[in-house]
C-alpha positions in Angstrom: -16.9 30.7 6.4 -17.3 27.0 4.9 -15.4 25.8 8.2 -17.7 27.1 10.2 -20.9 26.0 8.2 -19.3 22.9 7.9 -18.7 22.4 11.6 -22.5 23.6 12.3 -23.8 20.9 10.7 -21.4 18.2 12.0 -22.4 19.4 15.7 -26.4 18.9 14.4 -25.7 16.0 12.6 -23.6 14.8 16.0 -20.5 14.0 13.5 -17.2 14.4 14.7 -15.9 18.0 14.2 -13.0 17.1 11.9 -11.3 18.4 9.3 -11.4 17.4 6.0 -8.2 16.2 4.0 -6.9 16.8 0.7 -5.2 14.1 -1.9 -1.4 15.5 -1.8 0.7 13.3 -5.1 3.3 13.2 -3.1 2.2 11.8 0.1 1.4 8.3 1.2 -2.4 6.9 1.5 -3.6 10.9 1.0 -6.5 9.6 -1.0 -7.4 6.9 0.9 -8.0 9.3 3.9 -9.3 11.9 1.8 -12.2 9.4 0.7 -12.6 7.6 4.0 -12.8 11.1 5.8 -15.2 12.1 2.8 -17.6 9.3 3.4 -17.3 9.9 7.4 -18.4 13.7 6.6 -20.7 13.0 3.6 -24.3 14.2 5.1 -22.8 17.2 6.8 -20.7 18.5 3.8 -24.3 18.1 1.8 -25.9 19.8 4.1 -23.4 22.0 4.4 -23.1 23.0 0.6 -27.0 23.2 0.8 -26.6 26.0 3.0 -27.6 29.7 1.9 -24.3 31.6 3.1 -22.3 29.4 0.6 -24.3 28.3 -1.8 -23.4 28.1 -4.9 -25.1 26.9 -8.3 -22.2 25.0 -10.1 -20.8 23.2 -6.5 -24.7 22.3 -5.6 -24.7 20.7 -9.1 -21.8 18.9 -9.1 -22.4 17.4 -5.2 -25.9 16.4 -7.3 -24.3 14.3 -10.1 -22.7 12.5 -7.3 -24.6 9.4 -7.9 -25.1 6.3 -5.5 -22.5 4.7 -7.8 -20.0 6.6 -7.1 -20.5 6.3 -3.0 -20.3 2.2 -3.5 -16.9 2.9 -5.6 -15.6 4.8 -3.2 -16.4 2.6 -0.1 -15.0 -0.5 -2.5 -12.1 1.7 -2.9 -11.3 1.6 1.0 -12.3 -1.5 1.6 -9.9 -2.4 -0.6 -7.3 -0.3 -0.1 -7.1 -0.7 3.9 -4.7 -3.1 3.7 -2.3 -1.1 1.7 -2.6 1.8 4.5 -2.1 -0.6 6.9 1.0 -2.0 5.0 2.6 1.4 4.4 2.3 2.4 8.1 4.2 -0.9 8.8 7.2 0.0 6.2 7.0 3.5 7.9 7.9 2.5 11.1 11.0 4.0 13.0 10.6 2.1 16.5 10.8 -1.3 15.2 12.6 -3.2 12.4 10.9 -3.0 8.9 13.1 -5.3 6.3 11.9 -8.5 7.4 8.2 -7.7 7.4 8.5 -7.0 3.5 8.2 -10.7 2.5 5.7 -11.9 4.8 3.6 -8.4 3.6 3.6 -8.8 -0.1 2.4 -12.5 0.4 -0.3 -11.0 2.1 -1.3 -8.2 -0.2 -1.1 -10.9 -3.0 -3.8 -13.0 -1.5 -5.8 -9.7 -0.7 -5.6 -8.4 -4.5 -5.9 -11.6 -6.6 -9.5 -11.6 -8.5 -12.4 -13.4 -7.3 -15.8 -12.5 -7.9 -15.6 -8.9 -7.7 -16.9 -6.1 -9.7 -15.6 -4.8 -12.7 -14.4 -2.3 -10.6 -13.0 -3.6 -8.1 -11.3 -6.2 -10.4 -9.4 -3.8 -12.4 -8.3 -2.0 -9.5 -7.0 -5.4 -7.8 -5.0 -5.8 -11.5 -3.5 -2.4 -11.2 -2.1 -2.5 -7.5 -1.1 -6.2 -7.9 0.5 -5.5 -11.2 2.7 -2.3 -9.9 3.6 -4.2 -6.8 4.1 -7.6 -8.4 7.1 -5.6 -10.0 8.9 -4.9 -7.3 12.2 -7.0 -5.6 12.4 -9.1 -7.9 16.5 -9.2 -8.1 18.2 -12.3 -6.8 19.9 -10.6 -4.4 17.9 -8.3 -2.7 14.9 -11.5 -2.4 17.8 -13.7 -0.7 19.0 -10.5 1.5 14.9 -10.3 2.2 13.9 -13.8 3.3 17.2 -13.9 5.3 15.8 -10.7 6.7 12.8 -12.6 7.5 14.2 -15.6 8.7 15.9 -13.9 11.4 13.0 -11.9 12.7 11.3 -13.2 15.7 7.9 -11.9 14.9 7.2 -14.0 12.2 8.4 -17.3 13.5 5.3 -18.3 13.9 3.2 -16.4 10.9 5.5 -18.4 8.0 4.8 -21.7 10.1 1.5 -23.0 9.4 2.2 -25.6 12.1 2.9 -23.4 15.1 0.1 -22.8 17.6 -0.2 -19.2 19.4 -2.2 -18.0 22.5 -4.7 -15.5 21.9 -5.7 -13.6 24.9 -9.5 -13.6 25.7 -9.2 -9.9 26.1 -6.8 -8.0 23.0 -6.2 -4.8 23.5 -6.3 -2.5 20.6 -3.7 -3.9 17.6 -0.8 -1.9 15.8 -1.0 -2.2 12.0 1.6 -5.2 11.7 -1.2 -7.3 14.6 -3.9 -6.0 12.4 -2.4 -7.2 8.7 -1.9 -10.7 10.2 -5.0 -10.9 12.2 -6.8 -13.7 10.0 -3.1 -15.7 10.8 -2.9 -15.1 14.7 -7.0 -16.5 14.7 -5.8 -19.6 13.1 -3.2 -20.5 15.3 -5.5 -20.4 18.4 -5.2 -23.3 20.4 -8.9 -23.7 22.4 -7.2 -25.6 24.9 -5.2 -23.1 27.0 -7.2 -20.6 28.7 -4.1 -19.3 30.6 -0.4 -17.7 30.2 2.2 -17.5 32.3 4.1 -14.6 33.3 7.1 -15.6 31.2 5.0 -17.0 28.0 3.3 -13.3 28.4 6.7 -11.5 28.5 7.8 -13.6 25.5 5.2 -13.0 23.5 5.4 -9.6 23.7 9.4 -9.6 22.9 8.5 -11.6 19.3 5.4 -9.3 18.5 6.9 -5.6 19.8 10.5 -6.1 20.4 12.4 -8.0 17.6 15.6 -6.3 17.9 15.3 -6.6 22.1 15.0 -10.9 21.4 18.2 -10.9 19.7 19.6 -8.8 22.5 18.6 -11.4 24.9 19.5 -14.6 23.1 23.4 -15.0 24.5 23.5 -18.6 23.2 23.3 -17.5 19.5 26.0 -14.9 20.1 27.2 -15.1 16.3 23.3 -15.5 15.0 22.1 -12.4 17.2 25.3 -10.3 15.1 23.9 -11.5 12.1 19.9 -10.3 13.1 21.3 -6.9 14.2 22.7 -6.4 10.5 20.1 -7.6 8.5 17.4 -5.8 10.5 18.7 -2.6 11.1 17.8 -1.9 7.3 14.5 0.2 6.5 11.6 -1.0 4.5 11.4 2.3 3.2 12.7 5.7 2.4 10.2 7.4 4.7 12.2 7.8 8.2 14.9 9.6 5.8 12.6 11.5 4.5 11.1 12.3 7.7 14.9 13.9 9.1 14.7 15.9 5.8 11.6 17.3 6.6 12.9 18.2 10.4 16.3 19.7 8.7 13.8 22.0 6.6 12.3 23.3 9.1 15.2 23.5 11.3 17.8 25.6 8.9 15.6 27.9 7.7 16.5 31.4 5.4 17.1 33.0 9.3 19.6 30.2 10.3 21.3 29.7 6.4 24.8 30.3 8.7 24.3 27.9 11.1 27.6 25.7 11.4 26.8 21.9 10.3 27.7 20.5 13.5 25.3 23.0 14.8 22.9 22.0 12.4 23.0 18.3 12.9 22.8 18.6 16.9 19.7 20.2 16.4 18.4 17.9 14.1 19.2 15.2 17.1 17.5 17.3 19.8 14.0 17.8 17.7 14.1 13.9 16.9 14.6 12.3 19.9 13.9 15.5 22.4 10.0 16.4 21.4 
């Protein structure tokens, strides 16, 4: 019944007709989505809670003690926090390399969560990311494996260099979360000058921005160098394509397949990963 209410008064309010989503402790950026979605939906969920078919008097009260405070907090907190979405959907990636955006990212979120003249708010929250990530690869040898990682990647040739100059076409086409991180970098580097790219410029632009590990591929006069990129940047950012493959072997051996052979098992693992 609440769907349904709900949904009535997204079609009169002319909202989208989605769902909403629930903060899950074990999943990435759940509560950034469940606030952004929440503020997206705000007028029809109080109208909706308004309604006579589900209203009740302690949720009418508590959607009343939500103050006009509380909606500023909450749009600080995803204003804020969009970067960090952003960044995790970067680390998630499966297509592309990951290890040699880590680097270039946490400088990056650094300059985003450093203090300025923010709220009290705001400021602590900026103290407790920074502080929890400010933590993190800080061992000798995994920051040497890193910026080797990131030395060899193609992509950010030019975002370390503050010196190298970058076309920007007049026209861009919707960005994926690494363009959108380094947007403020790419605007910098514009050179007013050239209106124009050439065929090849265009086809080389895209191998450094989509196709890192397809620019070593191609570069047969670094033969030993390209050997070198394809170990360092075959390593993931993050845990979460592994535990993506556990999450398909779940729901492929299930209590009605506990027999299955292994070899069974992992074929069709294989098949739903690179099949569907």
């Amino acid at each position: 019944m609440a769907k349904t209410v709900l949904q009535e008064k997204q079609a009169i309010l002319k909202l989208p007709q989605h769902s909403l989503i629930l903060y899950v402790r074990t999943r990435w950026n759940s509560l950034h989505l469940m606030l952004e979605r929440f503020l997206k939906q705000y007028p029809a969920i109080q109208a909706a809670s308004l309604d006579q078919r589900l209203r009740k008097p302690m949720e009418r009260d508590r959607l009343v003690r939500f103050t006009d405070e509380d909606l500023r907090r909450a749009e600080d907190f995803i204003r804020l926090m969009r970067v960090m979405y952003t960044s995790t959907l970067c680390f998630s990636s499966e297509k592309n390399p990951t290890s040699g955006q880590i680097l270039p990212i946490l400088k990056k979120l650094e300059m985003h969560f450093t203090v300025a003249d923010d709220t009290v708010f705001v400021s602590n929250l900026k103290k407790q990311v920074w502080g929890n990530l400010s933590k993190r690869y800080q061992s000798d040898e995994i920051r040497n494996f890193l910026e080797e990682a990131t030395a060899l990647d193609p992509r950010f040739k030019q975002k370390m260099d503050d010196n190298a100059a970058q076309m920007q076409p007049c026209k861009t086409p919707k960005m994926t979360p690494l363009e959108e991180l380094f947007a403020d970098e790419d605007a910098q580097k514009v050179t007013p000058q050239q209106n124009s790219m050439s065929i090849q410029d265009q086809v080389e632009k895209e191998l450094h921005m989509y196709k890192a590990m397809g620019w070593w591929n191609m570069r047969t006069t670094y033969p030993c160098l390209s050997d070198m990129a394809f170990s360092y940047l075959c390593v993931q950012a993050s845990s979460t394509p592994s535990e993506r493959v556990f999450s398909t072997a779940g729901d492929t051996i299930c209590a009605e397949r506990s027999r299955i052979l292994p070899e069974k098992a992992d074929m069709l693992v294989f098949l739903k990963k690179n099949c569907f």
